[in-house]
N, C-alpha and C positions, 0 to 999 in steps of 0.2 A: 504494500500500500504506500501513495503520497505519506508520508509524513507529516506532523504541521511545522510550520515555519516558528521557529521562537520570537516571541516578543521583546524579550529582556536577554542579557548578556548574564550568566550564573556563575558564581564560585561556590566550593563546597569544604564541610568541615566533615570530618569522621572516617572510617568510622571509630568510633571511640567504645570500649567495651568498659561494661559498670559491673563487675560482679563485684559481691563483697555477701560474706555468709551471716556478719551482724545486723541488724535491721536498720539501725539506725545508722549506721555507717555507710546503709546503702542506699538509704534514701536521701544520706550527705551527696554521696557519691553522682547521683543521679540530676540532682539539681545545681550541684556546681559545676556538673559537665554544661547545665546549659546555659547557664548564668558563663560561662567559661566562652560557648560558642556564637552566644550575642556579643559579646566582646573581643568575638580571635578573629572577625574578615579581614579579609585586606583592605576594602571597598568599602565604604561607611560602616565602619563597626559601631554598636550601638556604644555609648559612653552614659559610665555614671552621672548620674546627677544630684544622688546622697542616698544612705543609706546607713541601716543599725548592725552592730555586731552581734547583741543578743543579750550583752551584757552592763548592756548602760550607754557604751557610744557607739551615737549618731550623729547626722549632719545635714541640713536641710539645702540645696546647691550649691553643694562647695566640689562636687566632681570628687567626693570620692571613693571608692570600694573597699569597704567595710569588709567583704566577703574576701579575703585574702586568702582564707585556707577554710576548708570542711568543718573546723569545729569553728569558723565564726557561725555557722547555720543553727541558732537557735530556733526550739518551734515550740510556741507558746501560748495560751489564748489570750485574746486583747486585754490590756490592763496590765498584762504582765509583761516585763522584759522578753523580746523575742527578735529576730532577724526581720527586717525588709531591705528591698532597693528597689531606686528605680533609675529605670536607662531610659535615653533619650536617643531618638531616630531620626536624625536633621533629611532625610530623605522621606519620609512621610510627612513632610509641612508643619509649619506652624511648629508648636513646643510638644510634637509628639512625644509620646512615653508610655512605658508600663512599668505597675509596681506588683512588684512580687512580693506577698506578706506570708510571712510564716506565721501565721496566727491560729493556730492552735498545737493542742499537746501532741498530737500523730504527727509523725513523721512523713506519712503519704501524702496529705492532706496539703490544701495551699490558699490562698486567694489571690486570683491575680486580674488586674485592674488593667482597662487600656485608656490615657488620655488620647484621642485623635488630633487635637488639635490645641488646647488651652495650658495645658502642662500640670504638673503638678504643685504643692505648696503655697504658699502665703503671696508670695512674687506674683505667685499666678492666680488668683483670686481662691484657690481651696487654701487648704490649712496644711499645716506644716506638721513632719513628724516627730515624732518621740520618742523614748527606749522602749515605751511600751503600747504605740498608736503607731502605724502607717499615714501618712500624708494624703490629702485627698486633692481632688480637682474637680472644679466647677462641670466639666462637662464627661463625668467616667461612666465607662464600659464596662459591669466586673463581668468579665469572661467568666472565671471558673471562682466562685464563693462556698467557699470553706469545703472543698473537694481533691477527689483524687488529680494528682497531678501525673498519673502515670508510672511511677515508682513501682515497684513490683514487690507483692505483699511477702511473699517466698523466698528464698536462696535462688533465685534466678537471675541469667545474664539478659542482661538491658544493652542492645547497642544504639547508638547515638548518632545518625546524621543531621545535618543542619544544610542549610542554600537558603542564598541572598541574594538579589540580583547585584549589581555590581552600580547602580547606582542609588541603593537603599531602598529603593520602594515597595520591596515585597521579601518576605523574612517567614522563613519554615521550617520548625526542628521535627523531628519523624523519632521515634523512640520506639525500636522494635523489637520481640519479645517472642519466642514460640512459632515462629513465622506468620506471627501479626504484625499492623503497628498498634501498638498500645497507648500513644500521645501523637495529637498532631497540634503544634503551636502554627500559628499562622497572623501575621500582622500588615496588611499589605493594602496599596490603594488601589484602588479598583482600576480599572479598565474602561474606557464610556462611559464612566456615571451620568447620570441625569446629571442638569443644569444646577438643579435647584438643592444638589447635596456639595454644600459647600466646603466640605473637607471629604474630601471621598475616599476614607479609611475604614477598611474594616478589618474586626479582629476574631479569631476563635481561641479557644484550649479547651480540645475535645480531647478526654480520657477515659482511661478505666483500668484497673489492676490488670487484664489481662484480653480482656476482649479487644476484636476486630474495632475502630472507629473508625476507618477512614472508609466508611460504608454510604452507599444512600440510607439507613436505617438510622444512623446517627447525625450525617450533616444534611439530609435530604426533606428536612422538617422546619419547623421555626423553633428549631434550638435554642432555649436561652442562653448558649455558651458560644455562640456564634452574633455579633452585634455593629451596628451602624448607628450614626449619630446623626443626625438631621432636624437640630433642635432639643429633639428628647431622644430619648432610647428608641433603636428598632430591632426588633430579634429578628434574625435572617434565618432564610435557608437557603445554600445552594440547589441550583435550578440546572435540569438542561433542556435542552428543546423541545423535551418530549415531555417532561414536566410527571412522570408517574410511575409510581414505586415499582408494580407491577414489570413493567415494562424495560426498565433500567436492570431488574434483577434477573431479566430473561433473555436479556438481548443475545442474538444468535451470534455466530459466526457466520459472514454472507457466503453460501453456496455456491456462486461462482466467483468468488476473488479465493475465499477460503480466506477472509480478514477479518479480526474483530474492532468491532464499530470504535473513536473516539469523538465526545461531543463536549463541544468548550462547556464550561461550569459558571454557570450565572449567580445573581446575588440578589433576591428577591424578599418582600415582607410580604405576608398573606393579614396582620391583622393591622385595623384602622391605628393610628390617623396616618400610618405613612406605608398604604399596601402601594406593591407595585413591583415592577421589574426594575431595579438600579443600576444596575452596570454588571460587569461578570470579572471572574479571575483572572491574571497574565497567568498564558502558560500552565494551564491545569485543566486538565479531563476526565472525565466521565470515560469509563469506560465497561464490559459485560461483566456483573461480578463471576464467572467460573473461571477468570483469568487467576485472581488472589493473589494476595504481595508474596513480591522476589519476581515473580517476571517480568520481561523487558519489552521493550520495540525498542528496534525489529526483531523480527526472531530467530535473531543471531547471536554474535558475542562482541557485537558494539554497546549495547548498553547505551545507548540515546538516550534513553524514558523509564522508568522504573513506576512499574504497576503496585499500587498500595492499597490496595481492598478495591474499593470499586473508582480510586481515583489513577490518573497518569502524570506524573509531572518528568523534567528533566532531570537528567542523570548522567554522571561525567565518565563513562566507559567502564566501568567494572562492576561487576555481580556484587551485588548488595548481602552485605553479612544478615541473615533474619533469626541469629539467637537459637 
């Protein structure tokens, strides 16, 4: 088959393996790989913009990472001393950002926040953090509130890729497990947005100890972990053409090419006051789920595209390690 043409130019991190047989050691391990891979691109890497240790200091835009090594990762429930940061995206516009809060007592568990556009702390019209409060912002996103962040509950290896475009606008970590992916982070601006979405960012952190997510069953709805800002909150689902569950879970293989289908990945709200189609993803596809992650296009050993449950994104020539 054609291939699609890329949108965006990619570099890539990983892959990076998280095993550790302590629990809490591996839930360290797991989230300073990614907090590690927001900050290793060569091409706008995200950069701090303040952050706690766990144990008292913090810094509200002073630029700096807290998170120096595994046991700065405290996780605590609010009120109490515990870790956050947040990093800043000068390639999503405006004072983009997310803040990662370790706010509670599990180690799996997380909240993580996306500003699209206004920033975070006091500077920026929210409030500033504390050793025992995360910072907020006038216009947040929480993606994922007081949830799994993908970590794996077991003695199991976690591998870790990451891809950025190469000029900041779109940011994807894949955390794969069992030959699933078990986390997909994704922070990126849309493609065609409507006119009238004035920062056109959006952000997911789809998880789960161990399950498939990178399915239509999880992003193919109006997930609340999937979200757009267009004044107030909108919970998105990605969309493709065809637009139905059904139909994306049974796509064939075509009988006379012998090729299976890919359909760009749209970003749509189905409830009032901001239903509608908005724009769609750079470079991500739909594709039949009986392919299942670890396979590639083309169906060779170039390694182009790497299949991840029921989506397609790019891939820099080598067979994807899947745990």
């Amino acid at each position: 088959m054609i291939l699609p043409a890329l949108s965006k130019t990619w570099q890539f991190i990983g892959p990076v393996d998280l095993f550790d047989a302590t629990t809490l050691t591996r839930h360290r391990k797991v989230m300073f790989a990614m907090k590690s891979a927001f900050l290793g691109f060569v091409s706008f890497p995200w950069v701090p913009w303040g952050s706690s240790d766990g144990v008292g200091g913090f810094g509200n835009g002073d630029a700096v990472d807290r998170w120096a090594a595994i046991t700065n990762l405290v996780w605590a429930a609010a009120g109490s001393n515990h870790s956050w940061i947040v990093l800043s995206q000068a390639g999503l516009g405006g004072n983009a950002a997310i803040c990662i809060d370790l706010s509670s007592a599990s180690g799996e568990i997380c909240t993580i926040v996306l500003s699209p556009a206004a920033g975070f702390g006091a500077a920026n019209g929210g409030a500033d953090g504390t050793a025992t409060a995360r910072p907020t912002a006038t216009d947040e996103l929480v993606l994922l509130n007081a949830d799994r962040f993908g970590s794996p509950s077991s003695a199991t290896n976690s591998v870790l890729y990451a891809q950025q475009s190469t000029d900041g606008q779109c940011t994807r970590l894949f955390l794969l497990r069992s030959g699933a992916c078990a986390s997909l982070f994704a922070f990126e601006k849309a493609r065609n947005p409507i006119a009238a979405w004035t920062y056109p960012v959006v952000g997911t952190v789809t998880a789960a100890s161990g399950n498939e997510v990178t399915t239509w069953a999880y992003l193919g709805n109006a997930s609340t972990k999937t979200k757009m800002w267009l004044g107030s909150v909108g919970s998105v689902y990605f969309s493709s053409w065809f637009g139905a569950t059904t139909l994306v879970n049974s796509l064939p293989m075509d009988d006379d090419s012998s090729e299976w289908p890919l359909m760009p990945v749209g970003c749509c709200i189905t409830a009032a006051p901001h239903r509608g189609r908005k724009g769609q993803m750079f470079d991500m596809w739909w594709t039949a789920s009986p392919l299942g992650t670890g396979n590639s296009y083309p169906n060779d050993e170039t390694y182009q595209f790497l299949v991840l449950g029921d989506l397609v994104v790019p891939w820099f020539g080598t067979k994807a390690k899947i745990a």
